[in-house]
N, CA, C and O atoms as a GROMACS GRO file, in nm:
protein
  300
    1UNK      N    1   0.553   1.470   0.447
    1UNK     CA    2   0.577   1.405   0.319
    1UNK      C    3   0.442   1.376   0.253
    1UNK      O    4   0.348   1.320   0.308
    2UNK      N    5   0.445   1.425   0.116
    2UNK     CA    6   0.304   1.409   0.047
    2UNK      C    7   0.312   1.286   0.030
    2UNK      O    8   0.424   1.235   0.030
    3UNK      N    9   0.180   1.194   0.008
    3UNK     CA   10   0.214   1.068  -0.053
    3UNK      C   11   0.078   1.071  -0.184
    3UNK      O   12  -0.027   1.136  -0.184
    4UNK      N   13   0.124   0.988  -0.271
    4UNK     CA   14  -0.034   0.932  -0.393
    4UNK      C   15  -0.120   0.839  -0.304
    4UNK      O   16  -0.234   0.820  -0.345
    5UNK      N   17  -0.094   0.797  -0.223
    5UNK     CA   18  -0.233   0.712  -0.173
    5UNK      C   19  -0.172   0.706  -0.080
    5UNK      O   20  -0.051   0.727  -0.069
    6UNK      N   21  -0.298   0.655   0.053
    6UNK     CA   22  -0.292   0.668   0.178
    6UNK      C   23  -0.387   0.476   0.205
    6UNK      O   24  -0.485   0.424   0.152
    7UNK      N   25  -0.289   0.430   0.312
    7UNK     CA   26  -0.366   0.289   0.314
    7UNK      C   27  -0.413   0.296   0.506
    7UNK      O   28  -0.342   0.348   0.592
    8UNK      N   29  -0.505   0.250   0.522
    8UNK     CA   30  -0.535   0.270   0.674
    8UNK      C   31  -0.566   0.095   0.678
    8UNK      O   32  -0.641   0.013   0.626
    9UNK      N   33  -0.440   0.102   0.792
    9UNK     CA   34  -0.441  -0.038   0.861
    9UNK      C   35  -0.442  -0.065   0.976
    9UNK      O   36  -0.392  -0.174   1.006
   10UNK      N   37  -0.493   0.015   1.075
   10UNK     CA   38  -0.481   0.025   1.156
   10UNK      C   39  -0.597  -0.105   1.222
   10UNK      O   40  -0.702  -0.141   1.167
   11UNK      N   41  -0.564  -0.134   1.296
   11UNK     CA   42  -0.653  -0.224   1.355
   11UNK      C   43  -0.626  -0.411   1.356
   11UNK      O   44  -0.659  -0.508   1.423
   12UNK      N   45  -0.550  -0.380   1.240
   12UNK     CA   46  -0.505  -0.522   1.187
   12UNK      C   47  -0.408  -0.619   1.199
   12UNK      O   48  -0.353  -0.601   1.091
   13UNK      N   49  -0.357  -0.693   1.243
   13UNK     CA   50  -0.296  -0.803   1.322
   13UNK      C   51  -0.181  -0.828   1.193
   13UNK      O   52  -0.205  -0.764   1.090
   14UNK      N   53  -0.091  -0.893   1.192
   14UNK     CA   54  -0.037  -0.953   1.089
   14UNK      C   55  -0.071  -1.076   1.060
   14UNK      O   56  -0.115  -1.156   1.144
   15UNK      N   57  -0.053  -1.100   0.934
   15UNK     CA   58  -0.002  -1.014   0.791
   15UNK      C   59  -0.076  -0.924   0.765
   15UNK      O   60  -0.015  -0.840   0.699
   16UNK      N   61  -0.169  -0.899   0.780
   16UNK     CA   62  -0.296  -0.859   0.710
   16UNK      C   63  -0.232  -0.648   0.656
   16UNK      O   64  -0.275  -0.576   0.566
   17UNK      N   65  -0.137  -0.625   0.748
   17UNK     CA   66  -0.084  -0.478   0.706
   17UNK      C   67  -0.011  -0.492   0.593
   17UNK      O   68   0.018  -0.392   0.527
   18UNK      N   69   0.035  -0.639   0.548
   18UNK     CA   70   0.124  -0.659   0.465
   18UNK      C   71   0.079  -0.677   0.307
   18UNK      O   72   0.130  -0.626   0.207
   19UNK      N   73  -0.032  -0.765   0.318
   19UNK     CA   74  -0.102  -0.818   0.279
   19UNK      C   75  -0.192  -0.682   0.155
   19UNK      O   76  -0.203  -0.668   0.033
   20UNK      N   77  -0.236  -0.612   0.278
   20UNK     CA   78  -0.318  -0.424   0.194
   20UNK      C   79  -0.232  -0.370   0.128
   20UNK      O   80  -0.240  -0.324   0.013
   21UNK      N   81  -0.102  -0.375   0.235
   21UNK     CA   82   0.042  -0.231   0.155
   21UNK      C   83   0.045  -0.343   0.012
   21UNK      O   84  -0.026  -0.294  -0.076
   22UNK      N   85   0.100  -0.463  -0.027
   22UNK     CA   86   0.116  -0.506  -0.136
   22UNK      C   87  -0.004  -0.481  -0.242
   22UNK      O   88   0.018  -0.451  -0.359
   23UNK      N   89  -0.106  -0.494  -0.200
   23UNK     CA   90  -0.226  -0.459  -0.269
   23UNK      C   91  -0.250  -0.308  -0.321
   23UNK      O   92  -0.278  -0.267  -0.434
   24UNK      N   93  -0.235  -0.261  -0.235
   24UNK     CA   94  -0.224  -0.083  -0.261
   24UNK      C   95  -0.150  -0.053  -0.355
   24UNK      O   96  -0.174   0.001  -0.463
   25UNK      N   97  -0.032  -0.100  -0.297
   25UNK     CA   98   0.178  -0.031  -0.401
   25UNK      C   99   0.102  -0.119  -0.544
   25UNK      O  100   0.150  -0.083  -0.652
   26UNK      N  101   0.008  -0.210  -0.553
   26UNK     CA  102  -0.036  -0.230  -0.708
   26UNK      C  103  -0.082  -0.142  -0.814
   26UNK      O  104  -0.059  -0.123  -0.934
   27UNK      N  105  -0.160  -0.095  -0.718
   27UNK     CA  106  -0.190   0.074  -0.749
   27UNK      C  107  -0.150   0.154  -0.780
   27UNK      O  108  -0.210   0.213  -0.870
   28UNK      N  109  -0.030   0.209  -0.733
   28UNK     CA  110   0.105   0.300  -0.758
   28UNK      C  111   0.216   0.294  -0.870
   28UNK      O  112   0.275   0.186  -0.879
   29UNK      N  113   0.242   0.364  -0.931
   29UNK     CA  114   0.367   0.362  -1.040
   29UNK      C  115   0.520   0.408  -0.943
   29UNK      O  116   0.550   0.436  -0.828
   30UNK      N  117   0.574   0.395  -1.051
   30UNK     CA  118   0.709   0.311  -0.989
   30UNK      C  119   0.764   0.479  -0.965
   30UNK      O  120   0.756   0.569  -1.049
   31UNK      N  121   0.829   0.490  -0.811
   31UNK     CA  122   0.854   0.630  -0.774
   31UNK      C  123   0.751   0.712  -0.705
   31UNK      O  124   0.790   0.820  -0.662
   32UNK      N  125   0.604   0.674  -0.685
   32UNK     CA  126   0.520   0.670  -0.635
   32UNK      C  127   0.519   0.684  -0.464
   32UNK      O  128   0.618   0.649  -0.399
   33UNK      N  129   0.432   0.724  -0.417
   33UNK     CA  130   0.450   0.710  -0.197
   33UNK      C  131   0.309   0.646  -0.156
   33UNK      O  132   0.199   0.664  -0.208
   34UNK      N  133   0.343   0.567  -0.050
   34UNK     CA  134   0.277   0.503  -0.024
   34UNK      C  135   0.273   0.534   0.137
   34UNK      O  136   0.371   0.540   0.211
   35UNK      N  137   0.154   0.551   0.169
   35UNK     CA  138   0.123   0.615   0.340
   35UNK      C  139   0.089   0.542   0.396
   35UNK      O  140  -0.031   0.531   0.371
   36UNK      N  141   0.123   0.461   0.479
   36UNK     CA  142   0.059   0.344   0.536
   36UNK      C  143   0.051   0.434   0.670
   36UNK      O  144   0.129   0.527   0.688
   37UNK      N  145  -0.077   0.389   0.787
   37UNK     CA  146  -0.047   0.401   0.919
   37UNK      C  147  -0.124   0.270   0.939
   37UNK      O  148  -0.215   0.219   0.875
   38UNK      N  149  -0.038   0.219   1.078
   38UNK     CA  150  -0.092   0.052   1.157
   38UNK      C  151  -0.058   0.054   1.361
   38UNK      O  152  -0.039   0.138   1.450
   39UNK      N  153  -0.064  -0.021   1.354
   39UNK     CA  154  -0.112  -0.025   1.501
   39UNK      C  155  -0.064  -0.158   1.561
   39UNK      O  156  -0.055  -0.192   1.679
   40UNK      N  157  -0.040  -0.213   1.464
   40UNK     CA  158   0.081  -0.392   1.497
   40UNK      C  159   0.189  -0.340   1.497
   40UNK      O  160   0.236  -0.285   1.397
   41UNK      N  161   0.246  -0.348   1.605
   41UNK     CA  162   0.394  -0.305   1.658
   41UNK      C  163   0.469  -0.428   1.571
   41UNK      O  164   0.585  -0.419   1.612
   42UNK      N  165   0.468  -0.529   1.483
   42UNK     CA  166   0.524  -0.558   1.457
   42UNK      C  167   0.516  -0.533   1.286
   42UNK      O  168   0.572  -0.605   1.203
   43UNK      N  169   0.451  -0.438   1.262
   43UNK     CA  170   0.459  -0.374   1.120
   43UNK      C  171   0.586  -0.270   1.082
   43UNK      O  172   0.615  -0.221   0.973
   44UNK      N  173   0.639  -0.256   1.188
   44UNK     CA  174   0.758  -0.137   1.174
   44UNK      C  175   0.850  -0.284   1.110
   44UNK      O  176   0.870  -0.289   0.989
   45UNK      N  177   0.887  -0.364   1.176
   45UNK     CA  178   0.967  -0.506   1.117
   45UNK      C  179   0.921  -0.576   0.987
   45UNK      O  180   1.003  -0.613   0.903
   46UNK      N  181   0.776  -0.596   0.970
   46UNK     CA  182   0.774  -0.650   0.823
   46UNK      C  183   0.754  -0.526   0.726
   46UNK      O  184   0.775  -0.551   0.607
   47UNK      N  185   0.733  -0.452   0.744
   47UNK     CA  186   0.689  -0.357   0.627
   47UNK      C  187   0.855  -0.309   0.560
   47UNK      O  188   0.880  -0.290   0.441
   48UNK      N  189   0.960  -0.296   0.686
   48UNK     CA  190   1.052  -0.315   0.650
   48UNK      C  191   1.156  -0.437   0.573
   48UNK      O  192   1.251  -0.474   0.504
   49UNK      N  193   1.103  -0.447   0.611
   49UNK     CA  194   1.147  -0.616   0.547
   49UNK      C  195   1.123  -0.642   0.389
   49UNK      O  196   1.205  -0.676   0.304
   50UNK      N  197   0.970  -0.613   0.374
   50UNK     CA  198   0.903  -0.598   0.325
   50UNK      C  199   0.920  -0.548   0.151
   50UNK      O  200   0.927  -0.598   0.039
   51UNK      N  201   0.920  -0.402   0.225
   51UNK     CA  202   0.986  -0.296   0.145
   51UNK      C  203   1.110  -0.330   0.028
   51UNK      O  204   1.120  -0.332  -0.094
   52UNK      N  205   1.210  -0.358   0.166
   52UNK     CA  206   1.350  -0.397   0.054
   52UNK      C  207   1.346  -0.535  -0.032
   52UNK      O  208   1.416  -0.546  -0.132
   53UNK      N  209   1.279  -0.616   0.002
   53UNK     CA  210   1.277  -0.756  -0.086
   53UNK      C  211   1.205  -0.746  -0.194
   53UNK      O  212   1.198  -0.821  -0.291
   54UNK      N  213   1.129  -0.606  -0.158
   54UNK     CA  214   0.991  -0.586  -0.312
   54UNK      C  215   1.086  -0.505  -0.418
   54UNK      O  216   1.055  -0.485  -0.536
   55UNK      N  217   1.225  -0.455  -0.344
   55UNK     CA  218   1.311  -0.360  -0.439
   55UNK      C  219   1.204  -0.200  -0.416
   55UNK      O  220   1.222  -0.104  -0.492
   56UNK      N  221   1.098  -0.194  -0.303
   56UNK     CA  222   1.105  -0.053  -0.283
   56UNK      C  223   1.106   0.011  -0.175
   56UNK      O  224   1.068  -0.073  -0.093
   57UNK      N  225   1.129   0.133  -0.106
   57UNK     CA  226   1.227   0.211  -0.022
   57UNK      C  227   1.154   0.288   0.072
   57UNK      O  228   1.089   0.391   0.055
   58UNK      N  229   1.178   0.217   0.183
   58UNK     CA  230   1.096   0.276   0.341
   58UNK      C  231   1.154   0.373   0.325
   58UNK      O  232   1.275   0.352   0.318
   59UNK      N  233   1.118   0.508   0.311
   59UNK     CA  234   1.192   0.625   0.308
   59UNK      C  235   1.200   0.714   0.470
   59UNK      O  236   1.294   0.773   0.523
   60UNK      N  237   1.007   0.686   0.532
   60UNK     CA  238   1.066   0.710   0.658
   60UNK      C  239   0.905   0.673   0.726
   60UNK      O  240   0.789   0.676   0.684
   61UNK      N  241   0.970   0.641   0.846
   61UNK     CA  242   0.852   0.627   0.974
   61UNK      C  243   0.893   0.708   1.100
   61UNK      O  244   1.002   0.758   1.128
   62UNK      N  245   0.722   0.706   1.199
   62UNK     CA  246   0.733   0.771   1.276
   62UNK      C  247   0.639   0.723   1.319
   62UNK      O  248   0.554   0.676   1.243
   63UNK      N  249   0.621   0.717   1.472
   63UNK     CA  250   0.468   0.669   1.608
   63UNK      C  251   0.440   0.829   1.658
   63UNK      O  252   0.516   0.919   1.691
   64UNK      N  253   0.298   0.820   1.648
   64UNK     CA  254   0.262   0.925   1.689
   64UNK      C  255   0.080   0.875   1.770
   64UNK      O  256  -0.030   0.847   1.721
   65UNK      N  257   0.129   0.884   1.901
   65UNK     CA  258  -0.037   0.821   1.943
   65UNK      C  259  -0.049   0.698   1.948
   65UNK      O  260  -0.155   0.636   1.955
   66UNK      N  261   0.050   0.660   1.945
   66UNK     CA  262   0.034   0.509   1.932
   66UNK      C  263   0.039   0.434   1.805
   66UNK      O  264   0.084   0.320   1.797
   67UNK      N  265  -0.021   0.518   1.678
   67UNK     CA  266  -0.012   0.465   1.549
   67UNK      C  267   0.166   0.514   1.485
   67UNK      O  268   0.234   0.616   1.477
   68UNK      N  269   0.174   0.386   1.455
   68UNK     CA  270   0.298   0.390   1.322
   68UNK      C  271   0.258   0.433   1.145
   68UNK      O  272   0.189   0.380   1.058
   69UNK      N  273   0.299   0.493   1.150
   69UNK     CA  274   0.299   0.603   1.013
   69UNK      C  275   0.450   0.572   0.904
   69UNK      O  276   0.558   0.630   0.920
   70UNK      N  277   0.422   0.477   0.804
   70UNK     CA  278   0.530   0.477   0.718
   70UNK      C  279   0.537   0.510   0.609
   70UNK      O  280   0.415   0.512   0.589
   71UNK      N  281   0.588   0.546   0.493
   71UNK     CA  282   0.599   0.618   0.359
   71UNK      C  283   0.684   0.501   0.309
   71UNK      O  284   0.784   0.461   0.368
   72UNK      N  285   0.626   0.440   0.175
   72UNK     CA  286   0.737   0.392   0.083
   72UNK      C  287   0.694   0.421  -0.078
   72UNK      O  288   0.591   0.445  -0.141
   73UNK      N  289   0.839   0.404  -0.103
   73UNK     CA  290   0.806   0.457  -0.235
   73UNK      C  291   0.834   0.342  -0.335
   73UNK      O  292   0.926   0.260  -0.327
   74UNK      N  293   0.734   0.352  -0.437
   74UNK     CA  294   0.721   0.225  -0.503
   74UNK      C  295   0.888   0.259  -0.598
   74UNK      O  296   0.944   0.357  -0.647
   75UNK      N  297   0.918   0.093  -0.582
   75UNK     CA  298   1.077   0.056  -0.704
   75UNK      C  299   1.052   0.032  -0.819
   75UNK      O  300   1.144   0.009  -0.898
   0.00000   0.00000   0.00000
């Protein structure tokens, strides 16, 4: 999946994955992809979370290596 910007969070504890993706998707127009990869196993839960309360759409994730890799697309 192509995305318009790519955010690297890897390394970062929560919130702080939450915290960039909102900062980033500022960046983005509406319909837009957003590439996040992170490394807080508990970013698969807020980013989801996340996502739907902002009104935009985890379209899809995947772990590969240990890093979580998610796509959303700005609402």
């Amino acid at each position: 999946m192509e995305a318009n910007k790519f955010l690297d969070a890897k390394g970062l504890a929560c919130p702080m994955p939450i915290v960039k993706t909102r900062k980033a998707m500022n960046d983005l127009l509406s319909g837009q992809i957003l590439e996040i990869h992170a490394t807080d196993k508990g970013a698969k839960n807020d980013l989801t979370a996340w996502a739907k309360s902002g009104g935009h759409e985890l379209v899809k994730h995947e772990e590969e290596n240990g890093i979580l890799k998610f796509w959303i697309i700005k609402g």
